[in-house]
C-alpha atoms as an extended CHARMM CRD file, in Angstrom:
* protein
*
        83  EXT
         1         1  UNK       CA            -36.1980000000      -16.3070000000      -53.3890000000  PROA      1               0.0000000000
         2         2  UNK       CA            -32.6090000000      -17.7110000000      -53.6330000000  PROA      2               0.0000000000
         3         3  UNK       CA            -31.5890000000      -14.3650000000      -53.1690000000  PROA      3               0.0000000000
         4         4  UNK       CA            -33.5920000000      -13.7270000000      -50.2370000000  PROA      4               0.0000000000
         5         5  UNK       CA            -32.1480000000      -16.5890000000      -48.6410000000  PROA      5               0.0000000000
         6         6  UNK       CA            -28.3000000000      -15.8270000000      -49.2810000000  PROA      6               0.0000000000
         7         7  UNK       CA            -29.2530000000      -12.1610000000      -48.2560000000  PROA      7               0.0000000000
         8         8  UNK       CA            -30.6200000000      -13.8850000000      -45.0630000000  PROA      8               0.0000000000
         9         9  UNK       CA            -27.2800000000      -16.6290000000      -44.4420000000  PROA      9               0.0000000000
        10        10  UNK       CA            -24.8350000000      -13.3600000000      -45.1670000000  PROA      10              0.0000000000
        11        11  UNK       CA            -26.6780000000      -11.3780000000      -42.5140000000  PROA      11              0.0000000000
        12        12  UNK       CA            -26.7530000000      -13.7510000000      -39.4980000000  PROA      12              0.0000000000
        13        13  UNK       CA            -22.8900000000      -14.7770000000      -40.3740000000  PROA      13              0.0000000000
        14        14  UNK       CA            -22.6480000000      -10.6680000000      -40.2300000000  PROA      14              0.0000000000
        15        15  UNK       CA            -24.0460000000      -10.5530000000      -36.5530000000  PROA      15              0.0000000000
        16        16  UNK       CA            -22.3800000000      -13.9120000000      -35.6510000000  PROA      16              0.0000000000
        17        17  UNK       CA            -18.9030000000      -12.5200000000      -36.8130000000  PROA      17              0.0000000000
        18        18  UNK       CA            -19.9340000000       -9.3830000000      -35.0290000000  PROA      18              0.0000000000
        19        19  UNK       CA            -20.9740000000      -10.6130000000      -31.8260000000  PROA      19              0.0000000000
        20        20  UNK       CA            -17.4730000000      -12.6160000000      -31.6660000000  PROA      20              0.0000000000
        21        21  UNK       CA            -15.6360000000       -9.2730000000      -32.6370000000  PROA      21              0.0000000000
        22        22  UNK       CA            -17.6510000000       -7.6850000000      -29.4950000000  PROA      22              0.0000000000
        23        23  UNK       CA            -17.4230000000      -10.6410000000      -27.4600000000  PROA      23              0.0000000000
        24        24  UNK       CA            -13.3370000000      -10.3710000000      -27.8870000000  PROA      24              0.0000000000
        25        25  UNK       CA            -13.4070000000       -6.6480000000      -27.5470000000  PROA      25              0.0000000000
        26        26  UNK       CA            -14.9640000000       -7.3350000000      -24.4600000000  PROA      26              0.0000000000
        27        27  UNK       CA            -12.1920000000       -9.6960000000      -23.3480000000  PROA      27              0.0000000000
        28        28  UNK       CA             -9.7880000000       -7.5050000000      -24.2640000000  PROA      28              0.0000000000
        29        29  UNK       CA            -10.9410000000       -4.3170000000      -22.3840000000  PROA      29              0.0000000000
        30        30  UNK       CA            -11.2100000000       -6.6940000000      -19.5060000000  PROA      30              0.0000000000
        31        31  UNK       CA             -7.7860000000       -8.3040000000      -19.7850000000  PROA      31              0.0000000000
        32        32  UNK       CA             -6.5800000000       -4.4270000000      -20.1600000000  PROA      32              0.0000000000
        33        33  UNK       CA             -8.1500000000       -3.3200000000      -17.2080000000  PROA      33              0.0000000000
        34        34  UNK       CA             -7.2260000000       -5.6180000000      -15.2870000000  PROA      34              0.0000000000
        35        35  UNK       CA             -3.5750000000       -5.1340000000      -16.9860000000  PROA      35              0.0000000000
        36        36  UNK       CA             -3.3140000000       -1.6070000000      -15.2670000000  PROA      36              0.0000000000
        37        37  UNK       CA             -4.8840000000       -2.4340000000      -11.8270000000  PROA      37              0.0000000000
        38        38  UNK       CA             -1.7410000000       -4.8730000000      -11.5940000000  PROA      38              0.0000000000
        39        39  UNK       CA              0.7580000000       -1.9490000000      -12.7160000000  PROA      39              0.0000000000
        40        40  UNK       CA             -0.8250000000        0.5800000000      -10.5590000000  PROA      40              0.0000000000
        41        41  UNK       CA             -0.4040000000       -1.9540000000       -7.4510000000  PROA      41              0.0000000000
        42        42  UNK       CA              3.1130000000       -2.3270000000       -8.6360000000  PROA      42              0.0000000000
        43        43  UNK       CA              4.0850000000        0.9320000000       -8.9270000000  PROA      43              0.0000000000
        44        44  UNK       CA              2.1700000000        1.9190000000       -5.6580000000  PROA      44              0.0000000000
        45        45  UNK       CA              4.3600000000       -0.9490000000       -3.8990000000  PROA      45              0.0000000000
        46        46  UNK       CA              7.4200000000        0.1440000000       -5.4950000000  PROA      46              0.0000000000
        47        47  UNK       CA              7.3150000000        3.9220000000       -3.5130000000  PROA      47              0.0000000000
        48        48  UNK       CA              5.7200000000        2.4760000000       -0.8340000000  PROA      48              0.0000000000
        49        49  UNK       CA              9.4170000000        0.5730000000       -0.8550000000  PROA      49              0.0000000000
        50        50  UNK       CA             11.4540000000        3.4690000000       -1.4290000000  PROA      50              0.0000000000
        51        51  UNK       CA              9.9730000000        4.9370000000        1.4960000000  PROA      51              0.0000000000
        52        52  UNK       CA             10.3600000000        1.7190000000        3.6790000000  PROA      52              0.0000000000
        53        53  UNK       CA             14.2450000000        2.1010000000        2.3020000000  PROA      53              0.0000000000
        54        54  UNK       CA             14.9350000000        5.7210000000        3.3990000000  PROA      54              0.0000000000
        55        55  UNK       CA             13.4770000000        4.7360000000        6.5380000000  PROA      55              0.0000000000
        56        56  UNK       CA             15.7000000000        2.1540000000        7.2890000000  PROA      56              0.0000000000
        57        57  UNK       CA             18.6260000000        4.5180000000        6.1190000000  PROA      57              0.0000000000
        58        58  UNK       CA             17.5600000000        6.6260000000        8.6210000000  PROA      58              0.0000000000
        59        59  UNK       CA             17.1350000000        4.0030000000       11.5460000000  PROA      59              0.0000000000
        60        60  UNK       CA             20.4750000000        3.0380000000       10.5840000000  PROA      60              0.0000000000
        61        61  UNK       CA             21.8710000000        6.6200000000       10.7090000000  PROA      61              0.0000000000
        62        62  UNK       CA             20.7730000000        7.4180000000       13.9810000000  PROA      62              0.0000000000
        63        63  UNK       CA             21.6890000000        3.8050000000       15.5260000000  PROA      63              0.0000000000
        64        64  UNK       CA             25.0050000000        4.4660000000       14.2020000000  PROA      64              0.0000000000
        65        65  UNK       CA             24.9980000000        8.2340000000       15.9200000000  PROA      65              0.0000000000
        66        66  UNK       CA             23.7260000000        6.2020000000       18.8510000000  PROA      66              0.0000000000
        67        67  UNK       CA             26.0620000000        3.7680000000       19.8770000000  PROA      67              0.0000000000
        68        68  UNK       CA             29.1180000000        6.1450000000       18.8600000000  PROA      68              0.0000000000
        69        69  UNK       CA             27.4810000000        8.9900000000       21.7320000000  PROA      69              0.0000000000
        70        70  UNK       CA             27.2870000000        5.6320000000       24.1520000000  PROA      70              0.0000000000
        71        71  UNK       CA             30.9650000000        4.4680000000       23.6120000000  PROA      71              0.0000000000
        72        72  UNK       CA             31.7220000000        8.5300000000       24.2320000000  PROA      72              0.0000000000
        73        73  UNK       CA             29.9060000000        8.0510000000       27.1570000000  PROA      73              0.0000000000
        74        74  UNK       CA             31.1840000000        5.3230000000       28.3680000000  PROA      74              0.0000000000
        75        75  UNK       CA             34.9480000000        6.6950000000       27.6320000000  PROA      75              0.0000000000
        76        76  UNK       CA             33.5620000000        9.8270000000       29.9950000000  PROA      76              0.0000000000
        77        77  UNK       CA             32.4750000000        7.2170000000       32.8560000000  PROA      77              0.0000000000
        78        78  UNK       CA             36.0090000000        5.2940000000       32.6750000000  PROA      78              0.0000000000
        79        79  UNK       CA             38.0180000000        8.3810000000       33.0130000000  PROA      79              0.0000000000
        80        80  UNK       CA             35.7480000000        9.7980000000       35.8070000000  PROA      80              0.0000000000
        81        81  UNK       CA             36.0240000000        6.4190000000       37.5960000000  PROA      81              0.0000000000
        82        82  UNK       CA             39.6180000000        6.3010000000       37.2910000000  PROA      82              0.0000000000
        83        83  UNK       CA             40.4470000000        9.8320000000       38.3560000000  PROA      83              0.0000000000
């Protein structure tokens, strides 16, 4: 009868410490999921930045090629004006 008993107490400490072990498991997974949701939105914003970046190197480029055909221009106007 003792026996039956201890058999009994060792088996529902078994499923206890089992359900904890799942119950962390669970956590885990959960914590890890959510882990690489975070990365993949950080990585996903880092190109998306990269691309912003050559962008604006480009904007800048052709501003640049811009204002130096304008002053050209506006060199051309001063010499037709004063001939």
């Amino acid at each position: 009868m003792a026996t039956t008993e201890a058999f009994e107490r060792e088996t529902k400490r078994a499923r206890k410490e089992e359900h904890g072990r799942n119950k962390f498991r669970g956590a885990l997974w959960g914590s890890n999921s959510e882990l690489k949701l975070q990365r993949d939105k950080r990585d996903q914003s880092r190109v998306e930045g990269m691309i912003l970046k050559d962008k604006l190197k480009a904007y800048l480029r052709s501003k640049r090629n811009l204002s130096q055909q304008l002053s050209e221009i506006e060199g051309n106007m001063w010499a037709i004006i004063d001939e």
